[in-house]
C-alpha positions as CSV (number, residue, x, y, z in Angstrom):
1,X,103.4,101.1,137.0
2,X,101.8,99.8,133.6
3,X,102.4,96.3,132.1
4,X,101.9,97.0,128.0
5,X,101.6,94.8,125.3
6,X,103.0,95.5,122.1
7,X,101.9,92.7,118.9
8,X,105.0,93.2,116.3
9,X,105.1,95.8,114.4
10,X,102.3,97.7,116.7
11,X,104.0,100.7,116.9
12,X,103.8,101.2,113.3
13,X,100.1,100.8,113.3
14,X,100.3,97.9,111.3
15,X,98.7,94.0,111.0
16,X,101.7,91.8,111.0
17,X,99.8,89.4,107.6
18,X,98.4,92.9,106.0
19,X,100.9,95.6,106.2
20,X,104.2,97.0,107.7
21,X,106.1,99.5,109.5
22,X,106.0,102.8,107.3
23,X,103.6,101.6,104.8
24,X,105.5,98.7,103.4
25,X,104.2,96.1,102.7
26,X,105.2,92.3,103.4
27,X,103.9,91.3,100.6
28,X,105.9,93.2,97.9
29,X,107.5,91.1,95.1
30,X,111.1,91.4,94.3
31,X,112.6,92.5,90.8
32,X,115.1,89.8,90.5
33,X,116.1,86.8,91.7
34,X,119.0,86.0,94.1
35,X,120.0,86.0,97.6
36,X,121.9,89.3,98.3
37,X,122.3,92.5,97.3
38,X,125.3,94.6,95.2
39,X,125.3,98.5,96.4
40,X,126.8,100.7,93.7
41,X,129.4,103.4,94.9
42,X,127.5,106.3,96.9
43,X,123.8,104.9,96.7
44,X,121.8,102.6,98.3
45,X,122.3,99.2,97.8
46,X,120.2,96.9,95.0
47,X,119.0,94.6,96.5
48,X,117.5,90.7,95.0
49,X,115.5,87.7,96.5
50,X,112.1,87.7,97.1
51,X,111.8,90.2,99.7
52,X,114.1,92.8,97.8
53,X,111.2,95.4,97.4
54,X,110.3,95.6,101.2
55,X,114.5,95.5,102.3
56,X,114.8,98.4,99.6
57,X,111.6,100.1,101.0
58,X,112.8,99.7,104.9
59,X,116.4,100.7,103.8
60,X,115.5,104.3,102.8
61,X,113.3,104.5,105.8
62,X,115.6,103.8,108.1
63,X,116.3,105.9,110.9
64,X,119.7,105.1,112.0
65,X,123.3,103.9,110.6
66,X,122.9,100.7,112.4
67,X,119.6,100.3,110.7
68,X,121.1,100.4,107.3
69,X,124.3,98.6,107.9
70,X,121.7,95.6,109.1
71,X,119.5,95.8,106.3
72,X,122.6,96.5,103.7
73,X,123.1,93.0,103.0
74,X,119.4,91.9,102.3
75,X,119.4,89.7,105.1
76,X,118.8,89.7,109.0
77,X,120.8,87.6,111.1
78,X,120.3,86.2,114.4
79,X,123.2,87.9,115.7
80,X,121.7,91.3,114.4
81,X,118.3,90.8,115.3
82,X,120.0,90.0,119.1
83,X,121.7,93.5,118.9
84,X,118.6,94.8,117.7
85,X,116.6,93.7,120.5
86,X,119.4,94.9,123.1
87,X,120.1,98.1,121.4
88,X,115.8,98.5,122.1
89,X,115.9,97.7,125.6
90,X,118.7,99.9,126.6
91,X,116.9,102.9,125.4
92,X,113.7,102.0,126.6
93,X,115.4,101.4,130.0
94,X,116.9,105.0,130.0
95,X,113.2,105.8,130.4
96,X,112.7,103.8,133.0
97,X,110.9,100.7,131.5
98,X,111.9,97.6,133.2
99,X,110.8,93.7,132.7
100,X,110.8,94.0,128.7
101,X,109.8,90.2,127.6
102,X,109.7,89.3,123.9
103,X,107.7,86.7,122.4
104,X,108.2,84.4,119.8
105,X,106.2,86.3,117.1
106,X,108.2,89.7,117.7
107,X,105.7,91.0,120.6
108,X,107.3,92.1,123.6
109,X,105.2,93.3,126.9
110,X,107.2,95.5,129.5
111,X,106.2,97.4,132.7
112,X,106.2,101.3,132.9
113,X,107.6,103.6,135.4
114,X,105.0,104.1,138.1
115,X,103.4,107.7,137.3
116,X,103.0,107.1,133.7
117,X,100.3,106.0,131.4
118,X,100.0,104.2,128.2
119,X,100.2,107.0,126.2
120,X,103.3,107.5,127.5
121,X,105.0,104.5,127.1
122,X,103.3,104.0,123.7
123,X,105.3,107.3,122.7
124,X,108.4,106.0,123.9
125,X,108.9,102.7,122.5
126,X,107.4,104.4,118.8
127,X,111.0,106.8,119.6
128,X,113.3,103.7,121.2
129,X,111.8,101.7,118.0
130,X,112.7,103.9,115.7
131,X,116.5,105.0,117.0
132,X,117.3,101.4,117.5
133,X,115.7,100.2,113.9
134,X,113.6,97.7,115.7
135,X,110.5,98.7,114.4
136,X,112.0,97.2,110.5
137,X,114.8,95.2,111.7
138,X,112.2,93.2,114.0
139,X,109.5,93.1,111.2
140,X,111.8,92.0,108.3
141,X,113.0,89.0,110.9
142,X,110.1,87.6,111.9
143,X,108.4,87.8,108.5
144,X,111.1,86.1,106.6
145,X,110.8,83.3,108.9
146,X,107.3,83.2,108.5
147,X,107.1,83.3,104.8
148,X,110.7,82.8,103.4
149,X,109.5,83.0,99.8
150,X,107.6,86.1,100.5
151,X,104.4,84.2,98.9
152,X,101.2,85.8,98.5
153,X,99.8,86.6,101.8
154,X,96.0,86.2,101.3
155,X,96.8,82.8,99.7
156,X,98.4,81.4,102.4
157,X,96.5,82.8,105.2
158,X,93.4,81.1,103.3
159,X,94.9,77.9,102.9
160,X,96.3,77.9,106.7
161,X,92.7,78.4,107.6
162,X,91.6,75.5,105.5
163,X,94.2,73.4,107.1
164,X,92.9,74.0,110.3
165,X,89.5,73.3,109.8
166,X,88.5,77.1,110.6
167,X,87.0,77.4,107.2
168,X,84.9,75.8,104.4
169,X,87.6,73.4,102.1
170,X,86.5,76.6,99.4
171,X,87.6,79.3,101.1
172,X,89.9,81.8,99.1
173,X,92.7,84.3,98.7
174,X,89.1,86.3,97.7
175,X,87.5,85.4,100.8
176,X,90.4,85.8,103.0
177,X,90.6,89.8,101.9
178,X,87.3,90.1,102.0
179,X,86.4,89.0,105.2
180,X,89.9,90.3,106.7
181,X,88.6,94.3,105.3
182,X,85.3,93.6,107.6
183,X,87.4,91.7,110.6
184,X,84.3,88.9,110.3
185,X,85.5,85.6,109.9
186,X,82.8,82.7,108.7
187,X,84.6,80.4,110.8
188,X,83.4,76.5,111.3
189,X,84.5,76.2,115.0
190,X,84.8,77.4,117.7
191,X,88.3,78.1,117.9
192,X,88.0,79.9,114.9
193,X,89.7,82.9,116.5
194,X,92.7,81.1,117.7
195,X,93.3,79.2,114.6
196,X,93.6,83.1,112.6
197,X,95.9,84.0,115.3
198,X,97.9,81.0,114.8
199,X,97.9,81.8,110.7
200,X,99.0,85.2,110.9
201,X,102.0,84.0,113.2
202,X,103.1,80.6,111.3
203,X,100.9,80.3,107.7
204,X,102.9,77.7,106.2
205,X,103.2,75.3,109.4
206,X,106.8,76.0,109.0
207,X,106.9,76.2,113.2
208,X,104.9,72.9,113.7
């Protein structure tokens, strides 16, 4: 048996404040303003609001019905991201996983069938994530309550670190890529590392 932890958007190879599942990134900028989308007859919907460009992006990548029909109205509910979640677990359970505990950032660990490795189970949530649309679905969620506005993500992660004393009261969107391309932080404290961790999960204090 192996116990496995998966950060969001793992699977997709991905930093949660960098980049996202299928090379889309969170930070894209939107076309138009608005709140919801208007699909013309046979093609994809058009979709407005801030995070229009990453919705549109995920929508042609998804890999399921559900997936689309989620993603269709340029918004994801708590309802839907529940269904999500259960829809995940019931395929990963047909291969035997078991204990599947998500966090509060999107990150779930679970426990493999005795016999297998990580590889393994690696392999089979990439396939459960992708049938069940977590891998976007789960994304989209948690980074629209993160950053609502879709605001620029170096800016904020800078500022966050600022606000928590991590950092120098300069430090910069410039910094913050910089430092972030050579994972080597000129942090003030000690808890440096915890106080990133804490950025990339709520920049904004909108959780405090």
């Amino acid at each position: 048996m192996t116990h496995v932890r998966i950060a969001l958007v793992a699977v997709c190879g991905a930093v949660l404040f960098l980049s996202g599942c299928s090379g889309v990134d969170p930070g894209g900028s939107a076309s138009a303003a608005g709140t919801g989308p208007s699909a013309a007859s046979g093609s994809a919907p058009e979709f407005d609001g801030p995070w229009a460009s990453t919705f549109s992006s995920m929508y042609e990548r998804a890999g399921s019905d559900f997936e689309r029909q989620v993603l269709s109205d340029g918004k994801v509910t708590d309802q839907e991201y529940a269904e999500t979640l259960d829809r995940f677990t019931e395929c990963l359970s047909a291969y035997g996983h078991y204990d599947i505990d998500f966090g509060d950032d999107g990150g779930f660990t679970f426990n493999s069938p005795k016999g297998s490795n990580d590889d393994e189970g690696v392999a089979q949530v990439e396939q459960c994530s992708k049938e069940s649309g977590e891998g976007g679905i789960n994304a989209l969620y948690h980074w629209m309550k993160r950053n609502p506005e879709n605001l620029d993500e170096s800016t904020i992660m800078a500022a966050c670190l600022v606000r928590k004393g991590a950092v120098d009261p300069s430090y910069s969107a410039t910094d913050f890529d910089q430092n972030q391309a050579v994972e080597d932080f000129p942090y003030l404290s000690g808890h440096g590392r915890n106080d990133l961790v804490e950025c990339s999960t709520d920049p904004l204090g909108l959780f405090e």
